[in-house]
C-alpha positions in Angstrom: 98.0 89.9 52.1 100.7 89.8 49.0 103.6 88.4 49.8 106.4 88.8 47.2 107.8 86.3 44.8 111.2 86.5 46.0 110.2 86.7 49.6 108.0 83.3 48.5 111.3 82.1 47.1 113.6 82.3 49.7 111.1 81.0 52.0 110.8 77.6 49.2 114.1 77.1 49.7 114.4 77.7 53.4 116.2 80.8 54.1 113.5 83.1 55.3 110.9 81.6 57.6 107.0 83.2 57.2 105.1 82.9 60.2 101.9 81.1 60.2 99.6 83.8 60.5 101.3 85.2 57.7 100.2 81.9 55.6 97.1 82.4 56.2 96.4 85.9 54.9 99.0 84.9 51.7 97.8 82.6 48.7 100.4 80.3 49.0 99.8 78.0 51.9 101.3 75.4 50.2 104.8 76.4 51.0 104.4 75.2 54.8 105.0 71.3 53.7 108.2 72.8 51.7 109.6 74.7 54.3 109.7 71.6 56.8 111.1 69.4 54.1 114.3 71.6 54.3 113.7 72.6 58.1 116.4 70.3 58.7 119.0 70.6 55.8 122.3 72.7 56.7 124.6 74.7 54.5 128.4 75.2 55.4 131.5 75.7 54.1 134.5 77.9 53.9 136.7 80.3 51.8 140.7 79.5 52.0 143.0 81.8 51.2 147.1 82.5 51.8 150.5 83.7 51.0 153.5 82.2 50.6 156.8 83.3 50.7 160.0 81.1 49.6 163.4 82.8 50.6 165.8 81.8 47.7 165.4 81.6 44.1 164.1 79.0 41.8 161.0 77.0 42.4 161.0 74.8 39.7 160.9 71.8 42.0 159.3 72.8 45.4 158.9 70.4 47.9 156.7 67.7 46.4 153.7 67.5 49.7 150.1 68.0 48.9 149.1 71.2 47.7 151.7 73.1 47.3 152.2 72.8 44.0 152.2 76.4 42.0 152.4 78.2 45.6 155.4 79.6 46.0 156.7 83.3 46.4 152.8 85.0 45.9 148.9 84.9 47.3 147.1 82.1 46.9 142.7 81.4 46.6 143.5 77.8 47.7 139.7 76.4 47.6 136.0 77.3 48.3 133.7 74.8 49.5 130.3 74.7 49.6 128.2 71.5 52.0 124.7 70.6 51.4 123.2 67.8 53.8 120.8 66.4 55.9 121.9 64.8 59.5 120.0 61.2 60.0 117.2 61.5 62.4 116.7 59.7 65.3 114.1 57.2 64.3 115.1 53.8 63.2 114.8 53.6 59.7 116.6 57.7 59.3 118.3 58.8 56.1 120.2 61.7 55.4 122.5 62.9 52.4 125.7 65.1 51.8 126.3 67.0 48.7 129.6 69.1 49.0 131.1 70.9 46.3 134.6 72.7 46.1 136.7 74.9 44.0 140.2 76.1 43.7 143.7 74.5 43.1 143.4 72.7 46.3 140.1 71.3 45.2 141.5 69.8 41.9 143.6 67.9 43.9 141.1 67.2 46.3 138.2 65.8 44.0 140.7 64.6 41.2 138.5 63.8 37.7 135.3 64.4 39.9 135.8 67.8 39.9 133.7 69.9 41.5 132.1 67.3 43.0 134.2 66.2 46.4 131.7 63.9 48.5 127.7 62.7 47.3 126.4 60.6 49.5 123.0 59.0 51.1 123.2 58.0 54.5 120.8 55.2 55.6 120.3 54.1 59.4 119.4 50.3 59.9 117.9 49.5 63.8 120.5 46.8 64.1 122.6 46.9 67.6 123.1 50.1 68.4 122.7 51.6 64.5 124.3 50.5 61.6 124.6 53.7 59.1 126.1 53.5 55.8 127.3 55.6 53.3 126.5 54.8 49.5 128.3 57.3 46.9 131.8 59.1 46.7 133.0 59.8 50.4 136.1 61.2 52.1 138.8 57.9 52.2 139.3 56.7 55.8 143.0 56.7 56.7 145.1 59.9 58.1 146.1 61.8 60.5 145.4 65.3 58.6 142.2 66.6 56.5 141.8 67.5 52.8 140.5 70.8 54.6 143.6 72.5 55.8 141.0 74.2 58.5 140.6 71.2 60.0 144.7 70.5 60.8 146.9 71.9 63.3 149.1 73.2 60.5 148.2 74.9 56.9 151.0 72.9 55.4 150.2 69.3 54.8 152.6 66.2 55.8 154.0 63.8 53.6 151.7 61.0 54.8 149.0 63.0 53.8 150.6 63.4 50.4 150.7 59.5 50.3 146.8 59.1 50.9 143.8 58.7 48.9 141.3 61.6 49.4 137.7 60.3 48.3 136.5 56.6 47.3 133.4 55.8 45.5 131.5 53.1 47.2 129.8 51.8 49.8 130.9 52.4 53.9 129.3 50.8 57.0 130.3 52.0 60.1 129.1 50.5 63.7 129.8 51.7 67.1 130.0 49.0 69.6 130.1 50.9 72.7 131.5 54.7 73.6 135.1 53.2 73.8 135.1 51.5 70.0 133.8 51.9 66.3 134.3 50.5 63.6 134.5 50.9 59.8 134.3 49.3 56.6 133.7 49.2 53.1 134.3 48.3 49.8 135.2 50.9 46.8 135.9 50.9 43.2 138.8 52.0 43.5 141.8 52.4 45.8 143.3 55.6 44.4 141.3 58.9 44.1 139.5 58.8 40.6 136.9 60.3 38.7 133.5 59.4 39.5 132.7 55.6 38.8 135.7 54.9 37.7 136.6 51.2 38.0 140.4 51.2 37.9 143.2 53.3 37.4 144.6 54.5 33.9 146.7 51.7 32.2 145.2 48.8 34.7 144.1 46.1 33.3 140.4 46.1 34.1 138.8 43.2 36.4 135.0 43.6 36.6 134.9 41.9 39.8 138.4 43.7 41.5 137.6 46.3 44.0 138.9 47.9 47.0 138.7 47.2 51.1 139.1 49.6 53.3 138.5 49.4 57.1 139.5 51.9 60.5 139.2 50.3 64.1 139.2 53.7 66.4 139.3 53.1 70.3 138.3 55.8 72.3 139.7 56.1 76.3 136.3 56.5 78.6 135.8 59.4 81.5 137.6 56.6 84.0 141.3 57.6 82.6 140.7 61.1 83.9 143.3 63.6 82.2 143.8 60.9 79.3 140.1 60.7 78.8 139.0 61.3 75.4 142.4 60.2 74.0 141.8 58.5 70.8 144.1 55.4 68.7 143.4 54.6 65.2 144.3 51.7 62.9 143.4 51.7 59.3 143.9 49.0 56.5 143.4 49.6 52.8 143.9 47.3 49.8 142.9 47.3 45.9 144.1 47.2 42.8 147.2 49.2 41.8 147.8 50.7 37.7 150.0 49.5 35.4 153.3 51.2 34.4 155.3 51.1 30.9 157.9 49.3 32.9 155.5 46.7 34.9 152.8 45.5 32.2 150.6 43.6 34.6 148.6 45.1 37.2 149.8 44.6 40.8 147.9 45.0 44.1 148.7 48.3 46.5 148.1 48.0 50.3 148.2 51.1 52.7 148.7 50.8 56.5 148.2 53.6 58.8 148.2 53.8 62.3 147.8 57.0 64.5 146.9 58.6 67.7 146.0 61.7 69.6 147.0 62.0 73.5 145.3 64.6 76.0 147.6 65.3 79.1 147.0 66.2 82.7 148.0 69.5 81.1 145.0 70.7 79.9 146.1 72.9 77.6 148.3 70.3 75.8 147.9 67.7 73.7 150.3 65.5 71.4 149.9 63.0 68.1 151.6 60.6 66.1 151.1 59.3 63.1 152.7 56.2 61.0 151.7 56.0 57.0 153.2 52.6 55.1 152.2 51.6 51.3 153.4 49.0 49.5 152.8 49.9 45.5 155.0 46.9 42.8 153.5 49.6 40.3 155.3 52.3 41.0 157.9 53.3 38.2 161.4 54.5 38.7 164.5 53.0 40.3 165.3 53.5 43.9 168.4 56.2 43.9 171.4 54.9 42.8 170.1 51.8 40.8 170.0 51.4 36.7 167.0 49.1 36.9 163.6 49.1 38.8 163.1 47.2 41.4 160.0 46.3 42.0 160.0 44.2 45.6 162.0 47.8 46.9 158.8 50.1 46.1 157.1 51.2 49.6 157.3 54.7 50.9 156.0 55.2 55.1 156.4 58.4 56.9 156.2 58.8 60.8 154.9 61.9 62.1 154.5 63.6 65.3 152.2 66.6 66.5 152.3 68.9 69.4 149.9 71.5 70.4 149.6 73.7 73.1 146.7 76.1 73.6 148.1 79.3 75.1 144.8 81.6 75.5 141.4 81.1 74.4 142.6 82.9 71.0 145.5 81.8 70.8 147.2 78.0 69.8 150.8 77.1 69.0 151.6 74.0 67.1 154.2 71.7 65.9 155.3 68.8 64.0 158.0 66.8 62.9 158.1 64.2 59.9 160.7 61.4 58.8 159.4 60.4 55.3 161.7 57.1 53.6 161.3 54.5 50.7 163.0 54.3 47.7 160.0 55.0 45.7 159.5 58.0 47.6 160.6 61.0 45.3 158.2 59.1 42.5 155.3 58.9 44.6 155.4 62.4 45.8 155.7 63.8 42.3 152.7 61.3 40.8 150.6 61.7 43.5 151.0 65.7 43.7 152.6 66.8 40.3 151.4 68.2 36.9 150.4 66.0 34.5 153.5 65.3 33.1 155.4 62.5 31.6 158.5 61.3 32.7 160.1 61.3 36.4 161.4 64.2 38.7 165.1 65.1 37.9 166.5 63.7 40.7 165.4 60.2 42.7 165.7 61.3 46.5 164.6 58.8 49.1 164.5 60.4 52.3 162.9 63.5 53.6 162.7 65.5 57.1 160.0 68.1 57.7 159.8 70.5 60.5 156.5 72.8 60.7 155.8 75.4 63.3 152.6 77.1 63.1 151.0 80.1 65.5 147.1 80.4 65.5 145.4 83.4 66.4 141.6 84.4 66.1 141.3 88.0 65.4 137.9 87.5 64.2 134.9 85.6 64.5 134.6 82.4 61.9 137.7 83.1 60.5 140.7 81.1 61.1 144.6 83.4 60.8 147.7 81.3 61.1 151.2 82.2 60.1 153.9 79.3 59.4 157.5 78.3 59.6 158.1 75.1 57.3 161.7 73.5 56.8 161.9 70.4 54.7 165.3 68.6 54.3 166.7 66.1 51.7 168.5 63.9 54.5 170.0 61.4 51.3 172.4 64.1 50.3 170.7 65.0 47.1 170.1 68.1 45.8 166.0 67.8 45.9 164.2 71.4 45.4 164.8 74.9 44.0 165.8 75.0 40.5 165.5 78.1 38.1 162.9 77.7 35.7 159.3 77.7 35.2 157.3 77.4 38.9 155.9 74.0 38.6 157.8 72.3 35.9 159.3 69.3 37.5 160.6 67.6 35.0 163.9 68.3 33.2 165.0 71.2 35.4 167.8 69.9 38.1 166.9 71.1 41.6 169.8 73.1 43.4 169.0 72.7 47.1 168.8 70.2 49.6 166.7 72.5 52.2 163.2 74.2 51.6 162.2 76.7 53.5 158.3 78.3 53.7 156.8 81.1 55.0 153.1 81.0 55.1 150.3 83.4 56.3 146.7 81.5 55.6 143.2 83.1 56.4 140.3 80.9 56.4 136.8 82.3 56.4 134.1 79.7 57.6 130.3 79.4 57.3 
């Protein structure tokens, strides 16, 4: 029997399976060994859309979190990603691989000067203990509360310890699970900051061929003993590596990034509550703290503390909350470098406190697809005038903001596969 050559194709690649007796009449048996080489690789990913109304006018300096740069007062493609991999098997020696690719404003940020590329890894499985598996390539970082995929969040909006974080390293990650109660990660990376691939320091450092980054996360895991608690989960994470050099600070200093966080079931079924608790401690940071005429390098760290509250009303339907206190007089700097445009200079105005308030109500109309709607209010607690401004959407720089509240209104729809 003939057997088309794009029915032959798809089958090379694994989408269509041909039976055997099939094979057999064909003149391509030879596509059996292919077929099971992919029998086991998996394809997901989603498509992330939204729109976002800010009441007011002016959005020359919106509120300086992750992603919502360029966002205001329209609709929105935010990212499409697309996941190639392999699970490890469940012999001793297994090996598996992730290849994920991603598009879209989001993903720019995401990926940073890899673009597309977001994670490219091999996993390898060594029969030591109960399994040691690493991770060899570029890899989302360890620390947070929140994911780089906004699917994966109890909110659309992102916090401003997410803001503060790292989203992929290159390098190598072991990770080790003692028993069902505690894992274990670490590993070392080129780079602490989010970079483009193989890049051995950040722009301006001076470079050290042997300088690279640790990072490690301890999670504990509460057993099927603690009843309603069971399944709880506490999370302590410890990064350190080189920081970049500045116009103002000429030799490279070290950053270090604490975060701690945790997610608590209840003898309420239905809810569950989190916190979270970023701190980094950056010398390289440029720009005074608010008020000063002179940088002060030992005053540069930003945290943010964070709570989360979800409660699961129906099967389709999920409300959410959270609160965030965000401090440090290098904040307004750090927000702007790590989520602005390129652009030199500093934002108009130093602010050095922030409260966030996010409300968020889930509801799945349809199947694979994830529809949320969004009440955001983010505060300038310091007294300064820290968003708004009339002017280009985006700019930033130059353009004095002329409120101290934010308020957004999001709807996003998430399609996944």
């Amino acid at each position: 029997m003939k057997i088309e050559k794009w029915t032959l194709g798809l089958a090379a690649i694994g989408l269509v399976t041909l039976s055997q007796a099939l094979l057999a009449q064909s003149e391509v048996p030879q596509l059996v060994p292919i077929q099971t080489a992919l029998s086991a690789t998996t394809i997901s990913g989603y498509v992330d859309t939204s729109a976002v109304w800010n009441p007011g006018t002016g959005n020359a300096n919106p509120a300086p979190y992750a992603f919502n740069v360029g966002k205001q007062d329209g609709f929105n493609l935010n990212a499409v990603d697309l996941k190639i991999a392999k699970a490890e098997g469940e012999e001793a020696w297994a090996a598996g691989y992730v290849a994920e690719l991603s598009y879209g404003p989001d993903a720019r940020a995401i990926d940073a000067g890899a673009y597309p590329i977001r994670q490219a890894y091999v996993e390898l499985k060594v029969p030591v203990g109960n399994g040691l598996n690493f991770e060899l390539g570029r890899w989302d970082s360890l620390l947070g509360y929140e994911s780089s995929d906004s699917m994966k969040n109890p909110n659309y909006t992102r916090s401003y310890g997410k803001t503060f974080e790292p989203t992929e390293n290159t390098g190598l990650l072991a990770s080790y699970k003692f028993c069902d109660a505690f894992s274990f990660q670490a590993g070392v990376a080129d780079t602490l900051d989010t970079l483009r691939v193989n890049a051995r320091h950040d722009p301006g450092a001076y470079p050290v061929e042997s300088k690279k980054a640790a990072l490690t996360l301890a999670t504990l895991t509460a057993p099927d003993s603690w009843g309603s608690f069971k399944g709880s989960t506490l999370v302590a994470g410890f990064d350190h590596g080189q920081g970049a050099d500045t116009a103002t600070v000429p030799s490279s200093h070290d950053r270090t990034e604490w975060y701690v966080g945790a997610m608590v079931n209840t003898p309420v079924k239905a809810l569950t509550f989190g916190a979270s608790w970023d701190w980094i401690h950056d010398l390289d940071l440029a720009g005074a703290p608010p008020g000063a005429g002179t940088t002060t390098l030992e005053a540069h760290y930003i945290s943010a503390i964070a709570g989360y509250a979800s409660y699961k009303v129906t099967e389709k339907l999920t409300l959410n909350g959270r609160a965030e206190w965000a401090n440090g007089p290098g904040l307004a700097d750090a927000l702007y470098l790590d989520n602005g445009p390129a652009a030199a200079g500093a934002p108009a105005v130093k602010f050095d406190k922030v409260l966030a308030l996010t409300g968020t109500v889930q509801y799945q109309l349809w199947d694979n697809v994830l529809s949320r709607i969004e009440v955001r209010w983010d505060h300038a607690a310091d007294g300064a005038d820290a968003f708004g401004g009339t002017g280009a959407q985006g700019t930033f720089f130059g353009i004095p903001p002329n409120k101290k509240n934010e308020v957004t209104i999001a709807a996003n729809v998430i399609y996944k596969f």
